[in-house]
Each structure stands twice: as C-alpha cells, then as structure tokens.
N, C-alpha and C positions, 0 to 999 in steps of 0.2 A: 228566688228566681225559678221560674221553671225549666223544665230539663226538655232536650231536643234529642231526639233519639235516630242514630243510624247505623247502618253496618254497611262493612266492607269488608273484603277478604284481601289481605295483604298479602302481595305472592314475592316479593324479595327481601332475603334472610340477612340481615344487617341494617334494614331502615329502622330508622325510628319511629316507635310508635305514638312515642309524643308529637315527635313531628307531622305525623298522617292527625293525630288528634285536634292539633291546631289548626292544618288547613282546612279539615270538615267542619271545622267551627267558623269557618270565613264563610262558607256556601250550604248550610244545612237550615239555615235558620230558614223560615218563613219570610217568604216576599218582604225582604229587603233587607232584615237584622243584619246588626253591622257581626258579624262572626269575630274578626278581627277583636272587636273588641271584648266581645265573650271570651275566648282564649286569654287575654291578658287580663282579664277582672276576674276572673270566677276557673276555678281547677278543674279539671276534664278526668275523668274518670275511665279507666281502659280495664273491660273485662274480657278476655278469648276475643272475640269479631267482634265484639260490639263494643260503642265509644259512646258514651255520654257525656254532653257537652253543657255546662250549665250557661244561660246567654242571656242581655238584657233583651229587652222586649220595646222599647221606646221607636223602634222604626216597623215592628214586627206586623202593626196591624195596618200600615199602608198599602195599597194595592198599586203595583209599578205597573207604569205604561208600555215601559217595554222591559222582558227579561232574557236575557240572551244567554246564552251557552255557547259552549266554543264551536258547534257546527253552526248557531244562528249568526256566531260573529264572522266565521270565515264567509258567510255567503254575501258578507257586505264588500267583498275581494280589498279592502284596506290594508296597509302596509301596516300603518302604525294607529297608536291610538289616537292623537290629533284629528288624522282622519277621520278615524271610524266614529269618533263623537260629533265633527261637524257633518257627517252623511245622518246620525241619529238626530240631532238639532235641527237638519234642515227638513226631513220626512216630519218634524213637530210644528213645523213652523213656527219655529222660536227667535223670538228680535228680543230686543233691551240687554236684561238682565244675564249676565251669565250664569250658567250652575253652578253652586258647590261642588265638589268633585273629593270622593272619599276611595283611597288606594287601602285595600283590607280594615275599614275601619278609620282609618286614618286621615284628617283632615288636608286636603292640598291646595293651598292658598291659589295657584299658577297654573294652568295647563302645560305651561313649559315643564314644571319637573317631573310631570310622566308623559306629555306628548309624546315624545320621541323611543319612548318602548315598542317593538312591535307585539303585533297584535295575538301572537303568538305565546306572549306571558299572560295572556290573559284568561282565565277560566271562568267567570262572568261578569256581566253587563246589569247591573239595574238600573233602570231608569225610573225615578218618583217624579209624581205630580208637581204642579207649584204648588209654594207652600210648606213642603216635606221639608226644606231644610231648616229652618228652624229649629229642631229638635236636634239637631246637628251642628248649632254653632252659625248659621247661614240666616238670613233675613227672611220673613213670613214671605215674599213674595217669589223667594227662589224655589226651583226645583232640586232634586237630587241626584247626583248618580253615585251608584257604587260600585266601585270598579273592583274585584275580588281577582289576585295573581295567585297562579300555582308556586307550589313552594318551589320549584327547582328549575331556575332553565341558566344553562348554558347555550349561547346560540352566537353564531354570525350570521349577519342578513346583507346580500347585496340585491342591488336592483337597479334594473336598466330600462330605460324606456324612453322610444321614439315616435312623437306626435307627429303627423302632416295632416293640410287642410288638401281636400281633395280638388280643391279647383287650384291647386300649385301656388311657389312663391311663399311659403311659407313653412315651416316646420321648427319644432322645440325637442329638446334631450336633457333629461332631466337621468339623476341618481342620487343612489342612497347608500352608506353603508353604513350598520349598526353592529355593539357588539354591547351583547348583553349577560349581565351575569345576576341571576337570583337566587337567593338560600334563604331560605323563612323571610325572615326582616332586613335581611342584610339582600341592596340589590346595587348595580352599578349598569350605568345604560352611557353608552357614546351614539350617538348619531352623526351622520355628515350627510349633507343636503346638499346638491348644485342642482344648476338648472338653465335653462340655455336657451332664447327665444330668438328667431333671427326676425329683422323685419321685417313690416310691409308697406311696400309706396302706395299710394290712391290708385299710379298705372296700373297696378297690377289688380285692382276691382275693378276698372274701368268706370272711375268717378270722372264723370262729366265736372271740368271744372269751368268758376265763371267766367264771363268778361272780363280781359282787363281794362284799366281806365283808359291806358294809350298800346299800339298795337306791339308788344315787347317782346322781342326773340334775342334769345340767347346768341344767331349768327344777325342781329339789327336789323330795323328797319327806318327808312326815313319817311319825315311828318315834315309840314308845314310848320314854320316860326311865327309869330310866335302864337298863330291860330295852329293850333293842331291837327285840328278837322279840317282844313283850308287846303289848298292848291300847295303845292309844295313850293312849283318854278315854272311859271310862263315859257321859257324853253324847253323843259322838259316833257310838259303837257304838249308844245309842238310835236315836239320829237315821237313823241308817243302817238299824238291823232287824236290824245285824250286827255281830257284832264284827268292829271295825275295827285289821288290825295293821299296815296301809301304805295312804297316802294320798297322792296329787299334791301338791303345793302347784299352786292356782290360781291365771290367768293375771288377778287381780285388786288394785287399789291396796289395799282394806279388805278382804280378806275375810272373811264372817262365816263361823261353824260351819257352817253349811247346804252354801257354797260347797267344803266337804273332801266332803260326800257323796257327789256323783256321781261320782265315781272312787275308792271305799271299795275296798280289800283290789285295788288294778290300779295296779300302780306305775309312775309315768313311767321310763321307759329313755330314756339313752343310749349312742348304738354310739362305743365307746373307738377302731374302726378310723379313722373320720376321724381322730382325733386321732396314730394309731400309724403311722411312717414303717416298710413290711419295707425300700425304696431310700431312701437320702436323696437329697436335691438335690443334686449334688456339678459343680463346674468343675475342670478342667482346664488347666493352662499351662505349655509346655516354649518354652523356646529353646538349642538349643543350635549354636554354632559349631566351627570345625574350622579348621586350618591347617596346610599341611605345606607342606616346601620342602625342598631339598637346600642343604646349607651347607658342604660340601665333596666333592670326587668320593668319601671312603669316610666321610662323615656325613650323615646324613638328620636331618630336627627335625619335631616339629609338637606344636600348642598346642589346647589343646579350652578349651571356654568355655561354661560350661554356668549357666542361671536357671534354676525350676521355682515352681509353686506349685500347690498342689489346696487346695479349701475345699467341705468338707461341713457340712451343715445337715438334721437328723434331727429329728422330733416323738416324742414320749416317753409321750403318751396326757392326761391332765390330773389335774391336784390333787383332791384329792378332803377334804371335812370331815364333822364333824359339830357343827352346832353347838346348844348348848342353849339352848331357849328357857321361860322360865319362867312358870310363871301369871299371875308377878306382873306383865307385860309389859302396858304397856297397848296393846299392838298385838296381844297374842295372843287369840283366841275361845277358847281351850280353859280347863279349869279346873284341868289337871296339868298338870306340868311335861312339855315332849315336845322328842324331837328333829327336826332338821333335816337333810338328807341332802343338799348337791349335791356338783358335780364344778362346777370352775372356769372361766371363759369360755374363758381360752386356754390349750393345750398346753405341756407343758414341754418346749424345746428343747436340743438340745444342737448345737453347732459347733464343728467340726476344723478351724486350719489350717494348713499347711506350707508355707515360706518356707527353699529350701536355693540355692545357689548352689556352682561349681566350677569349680576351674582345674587343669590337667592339662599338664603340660608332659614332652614325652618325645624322647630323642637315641637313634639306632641309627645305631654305629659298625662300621667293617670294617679287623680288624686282621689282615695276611693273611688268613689261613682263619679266622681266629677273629670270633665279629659279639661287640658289646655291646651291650647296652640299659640305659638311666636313665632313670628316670621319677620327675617331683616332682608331688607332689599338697597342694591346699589346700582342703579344703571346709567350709564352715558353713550349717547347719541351722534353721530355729528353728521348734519346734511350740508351737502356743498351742490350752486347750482350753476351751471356757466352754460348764456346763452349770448348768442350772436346775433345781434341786428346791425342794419343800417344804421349808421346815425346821419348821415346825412342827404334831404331830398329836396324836392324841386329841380330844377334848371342848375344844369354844370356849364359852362361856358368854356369853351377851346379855346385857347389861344391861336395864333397865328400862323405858329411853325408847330403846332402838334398832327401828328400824321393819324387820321381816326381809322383809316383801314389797315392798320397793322400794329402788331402789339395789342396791349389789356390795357382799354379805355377803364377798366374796374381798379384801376391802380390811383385811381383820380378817387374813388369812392371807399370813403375808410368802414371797416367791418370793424367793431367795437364788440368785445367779449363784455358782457355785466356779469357778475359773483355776487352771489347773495348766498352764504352760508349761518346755520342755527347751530347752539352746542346745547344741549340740555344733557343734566347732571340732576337723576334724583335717587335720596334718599328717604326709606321709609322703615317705621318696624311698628309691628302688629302685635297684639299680645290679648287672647281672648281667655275666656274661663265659659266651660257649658255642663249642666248635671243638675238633678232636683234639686230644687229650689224645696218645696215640699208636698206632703203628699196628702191627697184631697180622697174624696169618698170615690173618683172613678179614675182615678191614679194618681205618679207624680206629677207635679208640675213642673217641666225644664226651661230654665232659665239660660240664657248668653247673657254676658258682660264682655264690651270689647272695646277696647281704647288702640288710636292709630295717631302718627306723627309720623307727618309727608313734607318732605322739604323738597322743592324744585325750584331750579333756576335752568334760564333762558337766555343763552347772550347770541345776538343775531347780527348781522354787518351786511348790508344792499351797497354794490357798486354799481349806481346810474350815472356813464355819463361822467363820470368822475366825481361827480356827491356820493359822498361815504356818509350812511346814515347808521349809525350806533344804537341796539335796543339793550337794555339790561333790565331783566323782569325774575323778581324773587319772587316766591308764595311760600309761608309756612300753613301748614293746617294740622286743629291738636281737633279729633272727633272722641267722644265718647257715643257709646248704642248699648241697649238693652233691650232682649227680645225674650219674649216667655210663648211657651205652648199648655194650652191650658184644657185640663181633660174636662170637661161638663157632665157626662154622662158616659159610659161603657157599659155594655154587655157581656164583657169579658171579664171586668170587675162586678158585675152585679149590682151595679150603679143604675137605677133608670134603666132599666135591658129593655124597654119597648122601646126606646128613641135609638136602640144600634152606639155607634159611637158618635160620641160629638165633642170637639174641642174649638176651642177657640187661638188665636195668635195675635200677639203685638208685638208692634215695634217702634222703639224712639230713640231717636239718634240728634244729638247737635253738632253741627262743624263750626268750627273757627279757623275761617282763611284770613291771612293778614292782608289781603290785598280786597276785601269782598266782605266785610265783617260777618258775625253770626248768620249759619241758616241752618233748619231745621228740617226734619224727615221724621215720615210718620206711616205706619201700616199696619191696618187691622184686617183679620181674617176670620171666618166662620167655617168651618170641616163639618160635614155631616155624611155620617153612614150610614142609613136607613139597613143596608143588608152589607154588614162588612165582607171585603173581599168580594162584590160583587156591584155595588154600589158606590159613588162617593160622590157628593157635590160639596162647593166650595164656591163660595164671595167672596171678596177682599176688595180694600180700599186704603190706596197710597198716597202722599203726597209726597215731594222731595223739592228741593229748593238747590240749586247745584248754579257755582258761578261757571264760565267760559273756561275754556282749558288753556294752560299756559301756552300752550302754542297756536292756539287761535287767537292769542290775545298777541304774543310777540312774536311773531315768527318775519321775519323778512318779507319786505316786498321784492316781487319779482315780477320784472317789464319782460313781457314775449311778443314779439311783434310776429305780425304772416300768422293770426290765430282766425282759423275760419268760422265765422256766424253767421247763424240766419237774425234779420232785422225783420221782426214779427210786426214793425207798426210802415215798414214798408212791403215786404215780402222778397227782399231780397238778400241772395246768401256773398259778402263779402268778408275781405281777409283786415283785422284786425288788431289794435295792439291791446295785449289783454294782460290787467295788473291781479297779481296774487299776493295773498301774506296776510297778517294778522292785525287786528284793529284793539284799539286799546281800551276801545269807550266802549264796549260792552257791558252790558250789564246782565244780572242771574238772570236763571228762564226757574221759570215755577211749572213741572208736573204732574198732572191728579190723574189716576186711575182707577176708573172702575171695573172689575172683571169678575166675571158668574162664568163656570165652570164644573161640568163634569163627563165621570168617568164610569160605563156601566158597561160590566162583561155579559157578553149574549151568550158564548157557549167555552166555558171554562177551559175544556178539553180540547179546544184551537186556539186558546188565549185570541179567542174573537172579541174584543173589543169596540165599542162606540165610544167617542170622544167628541165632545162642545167646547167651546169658548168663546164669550163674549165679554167683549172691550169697548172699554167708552174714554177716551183719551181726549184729556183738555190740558194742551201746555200756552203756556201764556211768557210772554217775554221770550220765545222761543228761540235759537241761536242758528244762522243755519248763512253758507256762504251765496250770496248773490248770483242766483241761476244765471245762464246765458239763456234768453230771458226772454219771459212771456211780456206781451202787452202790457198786462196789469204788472207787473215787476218795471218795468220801463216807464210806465208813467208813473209809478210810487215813487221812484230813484231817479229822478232825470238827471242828476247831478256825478249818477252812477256809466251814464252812457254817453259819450260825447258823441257830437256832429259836425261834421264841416258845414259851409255855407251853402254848400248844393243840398243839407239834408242827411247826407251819407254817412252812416253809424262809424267810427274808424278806434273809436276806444270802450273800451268796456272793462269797470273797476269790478272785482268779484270777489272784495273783500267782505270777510262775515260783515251782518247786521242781523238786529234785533227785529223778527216780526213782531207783529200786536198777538197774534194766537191761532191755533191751531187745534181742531176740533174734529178727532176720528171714531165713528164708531163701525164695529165690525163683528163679524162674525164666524168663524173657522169651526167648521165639524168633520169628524169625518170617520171611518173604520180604518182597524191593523187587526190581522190575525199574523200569529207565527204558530205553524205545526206541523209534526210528521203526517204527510196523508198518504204514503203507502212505504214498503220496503219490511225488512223481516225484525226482528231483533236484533241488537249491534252486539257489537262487542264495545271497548272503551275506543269512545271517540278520539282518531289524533287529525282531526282533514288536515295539518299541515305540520308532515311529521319533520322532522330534523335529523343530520346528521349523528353519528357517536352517541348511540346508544339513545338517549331519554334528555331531548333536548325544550323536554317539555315538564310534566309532570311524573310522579310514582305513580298516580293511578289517575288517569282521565274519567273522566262522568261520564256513566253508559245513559244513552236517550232513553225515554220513556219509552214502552214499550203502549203501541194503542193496539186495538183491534184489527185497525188496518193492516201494521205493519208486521204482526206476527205470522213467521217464519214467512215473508215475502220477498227475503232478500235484502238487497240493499236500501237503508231509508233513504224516503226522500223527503225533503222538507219545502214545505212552502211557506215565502213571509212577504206580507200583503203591507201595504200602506196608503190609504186613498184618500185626501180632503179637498173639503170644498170653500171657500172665502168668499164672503161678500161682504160689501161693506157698505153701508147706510148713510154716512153722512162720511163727508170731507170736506172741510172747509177753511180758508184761510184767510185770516184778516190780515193785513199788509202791516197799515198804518190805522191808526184810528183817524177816522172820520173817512174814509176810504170802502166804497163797500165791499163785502165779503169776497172771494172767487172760490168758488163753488167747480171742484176738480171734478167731481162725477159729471158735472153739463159745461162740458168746454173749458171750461177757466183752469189756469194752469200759471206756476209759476216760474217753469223752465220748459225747453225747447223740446224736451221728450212728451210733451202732452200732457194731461190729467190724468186720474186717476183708474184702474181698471177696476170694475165692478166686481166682475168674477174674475175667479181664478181657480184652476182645476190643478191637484196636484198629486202624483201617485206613484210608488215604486212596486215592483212584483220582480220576487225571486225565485228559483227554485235552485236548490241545492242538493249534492247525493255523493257523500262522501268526497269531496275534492273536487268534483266535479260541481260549476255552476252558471246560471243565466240569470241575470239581472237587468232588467226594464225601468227604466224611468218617463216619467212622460209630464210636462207640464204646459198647460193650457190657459193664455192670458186674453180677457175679452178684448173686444173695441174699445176705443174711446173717439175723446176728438178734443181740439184746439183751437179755441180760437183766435182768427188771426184778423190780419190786412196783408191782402196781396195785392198788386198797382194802385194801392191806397184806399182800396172797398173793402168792406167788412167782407169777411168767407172762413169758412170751417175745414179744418183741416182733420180729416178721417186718418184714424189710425185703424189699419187691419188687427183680426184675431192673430196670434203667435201661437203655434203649436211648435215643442222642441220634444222629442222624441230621442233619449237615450241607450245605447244597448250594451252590456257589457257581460264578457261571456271569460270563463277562466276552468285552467284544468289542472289537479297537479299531474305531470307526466310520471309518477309513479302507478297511475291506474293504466297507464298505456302500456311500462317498459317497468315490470314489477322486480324484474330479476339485475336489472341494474342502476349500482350503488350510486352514482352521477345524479339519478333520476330521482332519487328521497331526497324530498323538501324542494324539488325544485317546481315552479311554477308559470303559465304561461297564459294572459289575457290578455283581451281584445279588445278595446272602448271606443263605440260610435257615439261621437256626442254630435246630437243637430241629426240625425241618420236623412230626413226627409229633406233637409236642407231650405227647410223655411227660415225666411224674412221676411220680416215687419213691411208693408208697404205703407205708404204717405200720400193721400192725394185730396186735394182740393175742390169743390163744386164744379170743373170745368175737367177733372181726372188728372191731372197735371200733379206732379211730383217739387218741391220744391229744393234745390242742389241739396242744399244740409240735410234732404231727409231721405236721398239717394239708399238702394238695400245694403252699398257698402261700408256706408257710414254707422248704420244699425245694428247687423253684423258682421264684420271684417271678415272671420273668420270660415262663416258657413259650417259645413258638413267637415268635420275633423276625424282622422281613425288614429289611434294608439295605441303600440304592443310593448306590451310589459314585457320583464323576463324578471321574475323574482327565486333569489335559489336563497335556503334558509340552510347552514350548515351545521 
C-alpha cells in the first residue's frame, strides 16, 4: 500500500500520539480515501513530527464534488448533520436515490444514526460523484459521502428559534438540544427536536372565497320554499314595496313580519376564511439517540434510538343547512312555508397524528481487506385520523312548536367524527460483505455481496358512517445483490496510461415480495478519466422493477368533506368531499435510466468546478396518487370524480393508480467553487469554538494558505453554487389508447400546471472566521395549463417564481472576546421569500381563477427567523 505523508506539531503533553495518528489517517488521504479505514487495516508509523499513515487507495483516485472543512461547513450556518447534508443535496440537485453515507470509513446504513450530531464533530465533508459508492458497499448508481469526526468532542448544544411571516397571523418556534460525546470510535449523541407551528385561516390572506349554493350565514337567512330563488311571502314583499327573494333573520327573541323588512333583498354574509385553515396548527417531536463503540480491534457497533410524533389540527370552513319552516309554526310570521339558511357555530375540524418509534442496531467488521456491514432494524408507527363532517344534508323540516329564533337550530344537525387509523410494524436485517474480489493488470476488482429480509405488516380500520372497514396487509421480501467496480485501464498502475483511468460498474439484484412475486434490478456504468483529478465522465444505465409500498397499497380510507377544488372541465373552484388511502390493485412500475455525466475542474486552486447531467427517464406502470386534477386526469378517471345532476364536481377519489408511463428527459449543469480569496494566514481553524476547554478537536486544520491571503489578516472564503435545468421532453401517458399530455405545452396532470422548462438555481456564501452571509436564490420559468373556463377551452398562464434567500450569522465571540457567555454562542438571521414573490395565475381574459388566488400558492410569503444557538 502506499504511504501518505504528513506532519504536525503536537503542542499537549499527555495526548496520544497514536491517537493524533489515527485521526490524520481519517483526513490526510487524497480526495476522498476512506482514513478510517487505513488506521484500522494497516499500522501508522510515528517518528519525532512526522506520522506515516499506510491507506488503501480504492476511493483515493475519485475526484469529490464537494470537499469541505470545518470553515466550508460552518458557512452552511447548519445546526446538525441532517441539515447540512440536505442543504449539500439540494445545491446537487439530487432526487431518487439516496447516498451511502460513510462516518470515518465506516458504512451507515440510516441518516438517523448520525443526523442528529452537530455539525461541530465534524472535521470533513466529501462529497463523490454518482457511482463512487460502489467501491463502498453502495449500488453503481449511488453517490458518496464521507463524513470524517474529530477524535474528541465533548459538547452541549441548545438552540432557539423564532419564525414570523411578515404580513402577520403567523409564526413557528422550534428547538434543540444535543449532548454529544466523542473519543476516537467510541461516540454517543442525544438529540431532542420540538417544534411549534400555529395556524393560518384563508381570512387572514384574504382569500376571496366562492359562492355558496344558498345564501348561508352563520346569524341565517331566509329563502323562499320550496323555490329558493323565488319570492319568499306575498306579504312580505307588500310590506317591503318589493319583492323580497332573501332576508336576515333578525337579531330578535319574537320577531314579527315587520322585523324581516329592513334588510329586504341584503343577505347576511359570512366570511368561511375564519373558519378555513391554508396552515394547520401542527407540533413537532424528535428524540433521537446514538451509540457507537468499538468491540473488537476489527468490529465497530452502534445502536440508534429513535421516538417522534407530529399532530395537526386543520379547520374545514362550517356545516351548513337548510331548514324548513312551515306556516304552520307558531313561532313563524310568515303565511308560506319558507326556508331557513345558516352555517353552524363551529368549524369542522380535522386532526392527524403520528406516533412512530425506532431501533437500529448496526456491526462493521474488517476481514483483512474485505469490511462487512449488518444492520437490524425494528420500527413501528401508528397514524390516527379523526375528521368531522356533516353527515346529514338537504332539507330539515321544523316542526310545529320548535322556536327557529332562539337556541342552536345545529342541535337538529349531527356532526359525525370518522377514525381511520394504520399500525405498521417492520422488521428488517442487512448483512453485506465488500473487498477485492481480484486483481487485474489496472488494479483490484471490488466486489459487494448483500442479502436483505424485510418483513412489514399493515393493519388499518376506516370509521365511515358507522362501516367499520378492516385492512390486514403482510409483505415478506428475501433480496439478494451483487455489485463489482471493475478497473479497465490506470495510469497510476501503468495499465494503458494513455486512456487515464477507466472502470467499469455493475449491479444485479433479485427481490422476492410475497405479495408481488420476483422482480429484478439491474445497473451498468462506465467511469472515465481522460486527465485524473481533473476530468471525469460517466454513463450508466438502470433498470429496477419495484412493487407499491405497503402503505399505498393498505392504508385507510379517509372521507374529508368542505376540501376545496378547481373543476378544470368547468372553471370553477368548489368545496368538496375528497377520499384518501390506499388501493390494493396496484401493480409494479418498471424504471430505466439513462444518465451521461461529468465533472471537470477549471482552476484547482478555487476548487472551480463545472458539472453536467443528463437524464433520460422512462417509467412505465408508474404509481402516483390521483392529482386534483387536470382535464386529461378527469376524462381518464371519470369514475374518479363525481357530479351532481346540475354538473357540479362534489367528490373527488385520490386514491393511487397506475399510469401507462412517463417519459423525462433533462438536463442540469452548472458551476461550485469553494475558496479562500483573501485574508492572512490562520492559525488552526475553530469558527465555532466551545465551552471547557477543547470541545472540538487536539488540533483543528490550518486553511491553505494561497497567495491572496498571506499575511492579510483574516481569511475569507467564498463558496459558489450555480445550476441550470432544462428539460426536453415530459410526457405522460395516462391510459393506453389515450393520447399523450405533453407538460412542457400545457398539458398537466394536477392543478399546479405542467412542467417548468427552466429552472435557475444558486447559492453564494462568504464566510471569515465566525462570521457569515449566505444567499440563495432560485428561479422557476413560466408554464401554462390547459383548461375550460365557463365551458370554452383557455390557457391558463402561470407567472415566472423568483424566491430569493438571505441568511447572515455571527459568532458573538468576534464582538465580546473577553467574555466567557460569548464562546460558542451564536446568532442568525434567515430571510426566506425576501422579495416576497408569488406565483400569479391568469387566464386569456387576465382573470385569476379562486384556487389559484397568491394565497393559496404561497401562504406564507416573505418569513424572517432568528436563531440563538450557544454550543457549550
């Protein structure tokens, strides 16, 4: 193996120098070598200052996309790692697959068992290509990270923070607190997560709401029997001067005749937004633990421990009647039979809540060259959902001696709670094996073997109504996979040196679900380095065959009545009963991808980077739940949408179905630099130092020192991220025999429109010791929709979206140096939305139509939020 060479000056008398040996073997290797596992395979060598590290070499000649150090992590202002990996996924623009994720070498099945670390144990970030994991245990078409912790932290972290949206009526408070402990291999992490959203009514956007069918206030009105549009009472209309087709009811114990006059033909209104949640009230609650240790010099262990719960609480708008009151009433003035029109005192609610818990237990073994990993998993779930409707409408009839102007006419009108609660209950355990296979003229070949058994059940119970519907849904699955990285040619083995590196990757895996019989996965790849370390492209081509998931397949039905939609084959937005849950008759969807990619650095010494990808996406039998819904979705499913006999959409099913296919091709490029462009030489980096002494590391990583920054004082870094997306073909086949709809020219299979052609995406930081500004900005083209509005074809335009992010942090140790309160504590500022744009919606005639109102798009707008984080 060859030897990696570095020095350091050790300045406290009692450490270990094994131990400083070990952690320079996590972070000394070349763009990306796993270290970790160099220290455990191969003996380190300690002479006076210098440490010679002997390390495998199987990640060493990948060139990462992104590599961070602990000043490039702090300028991402992330609490924990969860974060900071989904802020690095989303500047990649990464969908599907998730990453392997390697903690010093070490394989981590879960983001749960190091999520929850802050970001503070961490000394670097590699991010590899897709592809790179492979050679790791990981599938040809995954990428890599490697996550490398300092050997030592003791820490507590609290943090506080309060959102509001600046047009009021809203605001969230969220916290954390972690307690983390690390020593070489041995680490132990608690987290605690809350979170606290309050709502928001429509009132308070000023959503314009519809017409209702009859004229319904919460303090009544009166209508004509049994015409409603009609005269109410030939006396009445006397009395009045006018005929009278809607009248208040008055705020009177007796009222006479007289008392309906003054408000002849002027109907009380009430506004349904008090009553209409766009945000429910929702909580938040994570606790999750961690534990790792080493339990033999070639076995490492660690155990995750995860609770959660969230519970929402939504308003639904209010009950609404009509009830008849007849002449013969002796509480009635009139001399016909008329009706009565309210809406009910209080709102009908609905509540969500989830109740899941997790255990995670995982061994990574080193057998010579070869590592294994096993991982057992236990987790159970349980969703519970209780909503409130009417269940009973039409025409109520008074009797004779009921008095309609006093007391709660809503006492005649029963409110009916439905329960539809799931339990899912799965077990799984993993057990892989990865290391040369053998070795070829331009190196090893690494091999994975990895066999899996997933056991899930599903028992689910819908109260409609008083039918109690019972689902009980098992799935076993036994998978086997084997994946190889296959060298072709090296330069560095002296294999073919005019072709740079080139390797090749496969992968084949079979499942067996007992509910979905055999299906198969398949993916090849091609790696080429024409100039290693500065070059890299990459092909590959997937298929996978994957059935529905247990809980799209069982999960409860759930009736929500008062659900607002637009009816695209009318143009009109009415309140609705809309059915959810899971459908049984699904069948697989089949996958194929193809994607050509790469990665060439323009100027080493900014880690200036250019980056491409393109994707060509064909899924066929594709699984996806029934939009609230375009034309073409509505005339595919008509079975899916009910009508009354005037026409009027009033149900809408949105349980999954099967399309015929889907067909995307695209394209994403774009530039990242990260580097120091001016400031002096440092000393050893801590941007976010800690309480009691060294709550970080023995020795932090001094920055490179460039041209710019010597002796200019404090560095400062800049880290860039800019892409651009377009996409060439979208297309979606419904049903067969059905033609295509075509999202890029109008066609659309939900109410948010087709698809956006461009999309512009960018982050820019700069960072300087503790101090930092960060930008986001992202930029979504036009599209458009086609619809029918008062029953004529018309297009509905959707505006450009520019969302502009700002978020600026400082630690208050660079302000207030001489006091001890002020190390480790920190303070930022997050503008999301700054310019406060919304999406607009308008039609051939500029008309807006209700469902596509700016409050229904955005709720939220323009939000500010101040952190307080203090690290002890």
């Amino acid at each position: 193996m060859p030897a990696f060479t570095c020095a350091t000056d050790i300045h406290r008398s009692g450490r270990s120098s094994l131990r400083v040996a070990l952690l320079l073997s996590g972070i000394a290797a070349p763009a990306g070598a796993l270290g970790a596992d160099a220290a455990a395979q191969s003996p380190a060598e300690v002479s006076g200052q210098e440490i010679v590290v002997y390390g495998p070499t199987y990640l060493s000649s990948i060139q990462p996309e992104r590599d961070l150090n602990e000043e490039s992590i702090a300028g991402y202002d992330e609490s924990t790692v969860d974060g900071l990996l989904a802020e690095i996924q989303s500047e990649l623009g990464e969908e599907g697959e998730q990453p392997l994720i390697l903690v010093n070498g070490e394989r981590v099945n879960d983001l749960q068992e190091i999520g929850g670390l802050p970001v503070e144990a961490l000394r670097n970030v590699k991010v590899l290509p897709r592809g790179s994991a492979v050679r790791a245990g990981g599938t040809s078409t995954q990428r890599l990270i490697n996550l490398t912790l300092k050997s030592k932290v003791r820490s507590a972290t609290l943090l506080l923070a309060h959102r509001v949206s600046t047009e009021g009526d809203w605001n969230a408070d969220r916290g954390e607190a972690i307690l983390t402990y690390v020593e070489g291999a041995k680490r132990v992490n608690v987290t605690f997560r809350v979170r606290d959203e309050t709502d928001l009514l429509e009132s308070e956007r000023g959503i314009i709401q519809p017409d209702p069918s009859r004229p319904f206030a919460q303090s009544g009105n009166v209508v004509g029997f049994p015409d409603t549009s009609g005269e109410i009472d030939p006396l009445l209309s006397a009395a009045a001067g006018q005929t009278v087709f809607v009248t208040p009811v008055p705020d009177a114990a007796s009222p006479t005749l007289a008392d309906f006059v003054d408000g002849a033909n002027i109907a009380a209104v009430t506004d349904l937004g008090r009553f209409r949640t766009l945000r429910p009230d929702a909580r938040f609650y994570d606790l999750n633990g961690t534990f790792a240790m080493p339990l033999a010099p070639w076995l490492t262990s660690s155990a995750t421990i995860r609770l959660s719960r969230s519970d929402r609480r939504s308003k639904r708008g209010l009950p609404s009647a009509l009830f008849v009151l007849p002449d013969t009433n002796i509480f009635s003035p009139f001399s016909t039979d008329v009706g009565l029109t309210f809406y009910g005192p209080e709102p009908l609610r609905t509540r969500s809540r989830r109740d899941s818990g997790e255990a995670i237990v995982t061994l990574n073994g080193r057998f010579g060259q070869w590592r294994s990993n096993f991982n057992a998993r236990h987790s159970e779930s349980k969703d519970d959902t209780h909503t409130e409707r009417q269940s009973v409408f039409g025409t109520i009839p008074l009797n004779d001696t009921t008095d309609p102007f006093s007391g709660d006419l809503f006492a005649l009108v029963p409110i009916r709670t439905d329960r539809a609660t799931a339990r899912t209950i799965v077990n799984s355990a993993q057990l892989s094996a990865t290391g040369p296979l053998a070795k070829l003229p331009a190196g090893e070949l690494q091999a994975t073997v990895e066999g899996l058994f997933l056991d899930t059940r599903l028992k689910s119970t819908s109260d409609f109504s008083g039918i109690v519907q019972r689902r009980h849904h098992h799935r076993s699955q036994w998978s086997i996979r084997a994946s190889a990285d296959i060298p072709i040619a090296s330069s560095a083995n002296g294999f073919l040196p005019e072709l740079g590196e080139l390797s090749a990757t496969a992968d084949a895996g079979l499942d067996d679900y007992s509910d979905a019989g055999t299906l198969d996965r398949y993916a090849l790849g091609l790696t080429w380095e024409p100039r290693p370390g500065l070059l890299r492209l990459r092909g590959e081509w997937s298929e996978i065959e994957s059935p529905a998931s247990i809980q799209t397949i069982g999960n409860p039905i759930i009736v929500t009545s008062g659900v607002r939609a637009f009816d695209p084959l009318t143009g009109e937005t009415v309140d609705v009963t809309q059915l959810t849950g899971g459908n049984p008759d699904l069948d697989p969807e089949k996958t194929r991808i193809w994607r050509l990619s790469g990665l060439l650095t323009l100027v080493p010494r900014l880690n200036l980077q250019l980056n491409a990808e393109f994707t060509d996406t064909n899924e066929r039998n594709f699984i996806s739940s029934v939009p609230e819904a375009s034309a073409a979705v509505m005339l595919a499913f008509p079975d899916r949408f009910i009508r009354d006999l005037d026409g009027t959409l009033t149900t809408i099913d949105l349980r999954p179905v099967n399309f015929d296919s889907h067909r995307e091709k695209r394209l994403r490029y774009g530039l990242s630099m990260n580097a120091v462009i001016a400031g002096g030489a440092q000393s050893p980096v801590r941007p976010r130092p800690a309480a009691d002494g060294d709550a970080g590391d023995e020795e932090a990583p001094r920055e490179q020192a460039t041209p710019a920054s010597i002796g200019s004082g404090r560095p400062l870094r800049l880290q860039l991220s800019a892409n651009h997306s377009i996409v060439f073909e979208d297309e979606i086949d419904i049903r067969p025999g059905l033609g295509s709809v075509d999202l890029l020219d109008g066609g659309a299979i939900g109410i948010a429109g087709g698809r956006v052609r461009h999309q512009l995406d960018g982050t820019a930081s700069l960072t300087s010791s503790g101090l930092g500004l960060r930008l986001g900005v992202s930029w979504r083209g036009k599209y458009t929709l086609e619809s029918r509005i008062g029953g004529v074809s018309d297009t509905l335009r959707f505006s450009p979206v520019l969302a502009i992010n700002l978020r600026a942090f400082a630690d208050l140790r660079r302000f207030l140096p001489d006091e001890a309160w002020a190390r480790g504590a920190r303070v930022s500022l997050n503008i999301l939305n700054a310019t406060n744009d919304r999406q607009e919606v308008r039609d051939s005639a500029g008309n807006s139509p209700l469902q596509y109102q700016p409050g229904y798009r955005d709720p939220l707008g323009r939000t500010v939020e101040l952190e307080l984080r203090k690290v002890f």
